[in-house]
C-alpha positions as CSV (number, residue, x, y, z in Angstrom):
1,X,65.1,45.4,74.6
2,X,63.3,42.4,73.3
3,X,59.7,41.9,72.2
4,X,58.2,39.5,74.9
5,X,54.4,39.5,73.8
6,X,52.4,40.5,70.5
7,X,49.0,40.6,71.7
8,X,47.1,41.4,68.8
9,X,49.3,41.1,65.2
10,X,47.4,42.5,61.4
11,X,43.7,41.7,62.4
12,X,41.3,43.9,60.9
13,X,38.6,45.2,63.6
14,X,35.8,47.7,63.1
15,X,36.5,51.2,64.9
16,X,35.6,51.8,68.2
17,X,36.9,50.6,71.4
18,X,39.0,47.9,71.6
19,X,40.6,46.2,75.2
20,X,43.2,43.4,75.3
21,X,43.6,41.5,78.4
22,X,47.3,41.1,79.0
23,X,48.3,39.1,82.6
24,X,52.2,38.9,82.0
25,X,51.9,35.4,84.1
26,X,55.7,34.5,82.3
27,X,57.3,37.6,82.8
28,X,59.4,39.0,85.9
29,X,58.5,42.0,87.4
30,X,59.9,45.4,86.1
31,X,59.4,48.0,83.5
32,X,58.1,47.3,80.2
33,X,57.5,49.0,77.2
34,X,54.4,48.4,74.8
35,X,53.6,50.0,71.5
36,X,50.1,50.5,69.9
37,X,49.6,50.7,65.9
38,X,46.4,52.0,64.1
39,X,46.9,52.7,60.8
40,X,49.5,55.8,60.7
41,X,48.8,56.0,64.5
42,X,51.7,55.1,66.5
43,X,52.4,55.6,70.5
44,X,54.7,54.2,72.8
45,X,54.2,53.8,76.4
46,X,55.6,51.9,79.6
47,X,54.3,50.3,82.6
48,X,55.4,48.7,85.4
49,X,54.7,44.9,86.3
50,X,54.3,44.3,90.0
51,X,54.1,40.7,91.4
């Protein structure tokens, strides 16, 4: 696959909860996959994108 978005890239934030708003307005609908990074914190996940 290819990356299609970076939605948030090396910013340092305070803990807590964080939310991104992400409206995929340019992409076609299907199945995507997004990562999250937090320090040695990794997870990958997919979603699907209905229009």
């Amino acid at each position: 696959g290819q990356e299609v978005a970076t939605l948030v890239n090396n910013e340092v934030v305070t803990p807590g909860t964080k939310e991104v708003t992400f409206t995929g307005n340019d992409l076609s609908s299907g199945i995507y996959f997004y990562t999250l990074f937090a320090g040695d914190f990794k997870e990958t996940k997919k979603m699907m994108l209905i229009k």
